[in-house]
N, C-alpha and C positions, 0 to 999 in steps of 0.2 A: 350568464355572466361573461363578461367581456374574458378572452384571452389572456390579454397583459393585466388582468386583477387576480388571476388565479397564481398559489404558488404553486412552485416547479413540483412536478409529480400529480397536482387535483385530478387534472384528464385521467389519468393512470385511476386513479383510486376510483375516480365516474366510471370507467367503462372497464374496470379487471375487478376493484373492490379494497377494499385498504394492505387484506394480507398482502393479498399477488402483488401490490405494488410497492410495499416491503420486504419482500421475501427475505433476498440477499445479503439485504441491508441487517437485516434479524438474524442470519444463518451467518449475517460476519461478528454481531454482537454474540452471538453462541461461544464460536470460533474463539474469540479472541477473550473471552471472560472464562470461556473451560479450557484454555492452556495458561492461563494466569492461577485457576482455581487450582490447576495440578501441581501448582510450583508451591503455591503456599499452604495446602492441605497438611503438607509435612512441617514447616516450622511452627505453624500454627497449632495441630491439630494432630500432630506426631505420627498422622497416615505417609508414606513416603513412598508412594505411586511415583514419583520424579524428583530426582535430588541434583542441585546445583540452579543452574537460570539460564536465560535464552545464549548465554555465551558457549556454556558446554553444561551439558543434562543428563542423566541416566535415567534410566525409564525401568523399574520395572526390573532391576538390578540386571537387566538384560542390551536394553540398547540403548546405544551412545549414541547422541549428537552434539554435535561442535557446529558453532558460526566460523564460518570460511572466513569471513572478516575478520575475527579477532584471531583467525588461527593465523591468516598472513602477518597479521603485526605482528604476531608471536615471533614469527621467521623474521622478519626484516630488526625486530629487536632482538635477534640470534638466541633466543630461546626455543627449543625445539620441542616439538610438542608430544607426547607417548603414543603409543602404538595406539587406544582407542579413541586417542583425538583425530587422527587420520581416516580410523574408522568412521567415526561420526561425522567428521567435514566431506568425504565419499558421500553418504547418504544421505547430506541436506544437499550436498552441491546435485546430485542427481534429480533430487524431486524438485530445486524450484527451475532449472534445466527444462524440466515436463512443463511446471505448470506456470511458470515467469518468476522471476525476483522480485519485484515487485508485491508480491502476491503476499509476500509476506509484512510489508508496509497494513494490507489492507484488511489483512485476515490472522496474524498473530502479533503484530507491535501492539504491545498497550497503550501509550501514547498518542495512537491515530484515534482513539475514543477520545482523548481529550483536543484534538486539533479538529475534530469532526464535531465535536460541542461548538469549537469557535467557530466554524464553519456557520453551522446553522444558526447560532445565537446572532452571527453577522448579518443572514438574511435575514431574518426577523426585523431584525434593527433598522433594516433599511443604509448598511453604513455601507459605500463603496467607495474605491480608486484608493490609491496605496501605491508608494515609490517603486517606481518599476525595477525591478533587476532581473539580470539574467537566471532561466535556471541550468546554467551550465559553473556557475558559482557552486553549486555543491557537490561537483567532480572536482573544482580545485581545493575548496576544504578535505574532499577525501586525500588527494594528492600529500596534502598538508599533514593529516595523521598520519601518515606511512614515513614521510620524510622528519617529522617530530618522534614518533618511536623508533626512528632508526639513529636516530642522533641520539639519544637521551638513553635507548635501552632498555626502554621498559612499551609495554601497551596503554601509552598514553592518552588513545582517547575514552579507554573504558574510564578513564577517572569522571572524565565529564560527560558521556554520553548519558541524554536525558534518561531515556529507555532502559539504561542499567542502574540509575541512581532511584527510578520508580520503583523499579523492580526492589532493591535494597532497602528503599524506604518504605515498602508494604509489609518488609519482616520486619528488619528492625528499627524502625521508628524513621519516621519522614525527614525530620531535621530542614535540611539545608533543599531537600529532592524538594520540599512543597514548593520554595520558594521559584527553582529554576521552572517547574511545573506550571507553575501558574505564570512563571514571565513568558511561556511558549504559548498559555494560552489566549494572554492578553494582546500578546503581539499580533498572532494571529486573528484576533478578535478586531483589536483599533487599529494598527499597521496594515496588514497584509494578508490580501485573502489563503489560504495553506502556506503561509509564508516558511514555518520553519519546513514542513514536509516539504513543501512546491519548491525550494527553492535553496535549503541551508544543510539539511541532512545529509550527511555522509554514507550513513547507512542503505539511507534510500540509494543514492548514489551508487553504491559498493552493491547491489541487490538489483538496480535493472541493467548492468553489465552482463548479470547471467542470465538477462529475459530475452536477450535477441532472439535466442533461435527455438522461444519455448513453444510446447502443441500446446497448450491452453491458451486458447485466443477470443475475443469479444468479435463476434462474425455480425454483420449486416445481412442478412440473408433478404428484407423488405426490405430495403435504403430504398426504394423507391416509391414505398408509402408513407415516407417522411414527409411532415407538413411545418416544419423547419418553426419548432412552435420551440427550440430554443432548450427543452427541460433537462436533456441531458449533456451539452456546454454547462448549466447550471451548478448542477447537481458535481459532474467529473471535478475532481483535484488535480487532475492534469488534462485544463482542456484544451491542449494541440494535441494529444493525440487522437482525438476525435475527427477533427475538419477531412483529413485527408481521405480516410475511407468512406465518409458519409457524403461529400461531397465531390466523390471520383477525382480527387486532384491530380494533374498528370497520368489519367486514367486507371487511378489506384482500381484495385479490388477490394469487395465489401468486407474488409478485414483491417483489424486496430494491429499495425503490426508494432508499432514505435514500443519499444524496451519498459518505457517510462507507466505503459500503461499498467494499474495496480489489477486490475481483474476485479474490482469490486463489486461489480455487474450492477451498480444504481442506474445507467442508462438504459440496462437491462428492466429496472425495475419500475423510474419515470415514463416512460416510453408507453402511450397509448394506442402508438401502432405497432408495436411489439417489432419495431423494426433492428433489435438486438438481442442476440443470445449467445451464449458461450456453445463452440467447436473448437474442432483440434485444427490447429494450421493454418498455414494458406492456402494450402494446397487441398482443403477436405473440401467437397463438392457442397456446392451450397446452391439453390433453384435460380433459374434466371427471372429479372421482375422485369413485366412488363414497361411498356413507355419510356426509360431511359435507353434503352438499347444496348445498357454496360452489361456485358456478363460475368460472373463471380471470377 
């Protein structure tokens, strides 16, 4: 079968086999269905393994986390926050440090299930092109929450953040959450390909600030057994960060460093020359490939 007849990932699933070429894709559906399962085990089911939501949680009557997002707004709407919110925003600001901001877009937002439905339901469809915008548009909507809860006084954009009206509406009844739900997924479906992630989300925004200098990184270690068959531009929700390391721009090194990238490892997973895998850095040693002459 012709190349351009195959969808993005077939080669992958021809020569690794359908798991290996979902791995990740399955280890984030785990991910992100057993930290949703933890949150509502207890309203629903009155087990309380985790009490509160992705904003601030206890775990276990033992350990606190707090989103460093909503805890800034906290501060700029001069509400200060208690001793183990500070705890808990230390211990999430540390681990997505390690592992990218982002990371958390791909592997605990629930809502990335449902933009990643529009995603795939899109290629299917065959639907493409959509009004271009910047995505540096949703660093100024973040700008915008911070400057509206500092006027107003309160943490204004938890009222609307999709991601907490989900969460709100899995306990206590959907209401008003289906509706915004389903306009994020329609948009993204006939509008815009990850239009609200790619492009609108403040969260996301506020999450790959603390990716720059993270060690979990998508390394190229065979970029140079790439047969530029396209599947993982496809597949990525943010595909600049790709071009530069796969295609040595400015003599880059076989490493995704750009902030933006979510770590979802589906290029990892498309990839039939297995020419991506997650290391630590930029700096971690990765083998030299023949024929392009670039070294890691």
């Amino acid at each position: 079968m012709s190349r351009s007849l195959l969808r993005p990932g077939a080669e992958a699933v021809q020569g690794k086999g359908w798991l290996a070429a979902h791995k990740w894709l399955l280890l984030r559906r785990f991910s992100q269905l057993g930290i949703l399962a933890l949150f509502l085990v207890g309203p629903w089911f009155g087990w309380w393994i985790v009490k509160g939501n992705l904003a601030y949680s206890y775990t276990l009557s033992t350990l606190p986390l707090t989103d460093p997002y909503v805890l800034l707004q906290s501060l700029l709407a001069g509400q200060w926050p208690e001793k183990l919110a500070w705890i808990g925003v230390a211990i999430v600001l540390l681990f997505y440090l390690a592992v990218g901001g982002r990371s958390f877009c791909a592997w605990v937002c629930p809502l990335n299930m449902v933009t990643d439905a529009a995603a795939w339901l899109r290629s299917r469809l065959g639907i493409k092109g959509g009004p271009h915008v910047s995505r540096s548009v949703r660093y100024w909507i973040l700008g915008m929450t911070f400057v509206v809860g500092a006027l107003i006084g309160t943490i204004a954009w938890e009222m609307l953040n999709p991601v907490s009206m989900l969460h709100r509406g899995l306990i206590f009844g959907m209401g008003l959450a289906w509706l915004v739900v389903l306009s994020i997924f329609l948009f993204d479906l006939f509008v815009m390909r990850h239009g609200w992630c790619g492009h609108f989300c403040p969260v996301g925004a506020f999450y790959s600030l603390l990716g720059k200098g993270a060690l979990l990184r998508v390394r190229l270690p065979q970029r140079d057994a790439c047969n530029d068959c396209m599947d993982c531009f496809a597949v990525c929700p943010e595909q600049q960060v790709i071009r530069t390391a796969l295609k040595a721009v400015g003599g880059a090194g076989p490493v995704i460093l750009e902030a933006n990238c979510t770590n979802c490892g589906r290029c990892i997973d498309v990839c039939s020359k297995e020419v991506f895998r997650f290391g630590l850095g930029a700096t971690a040693a990765a083998p030299v490939c023949s024929g392009s002459g670039v070294a890691p």
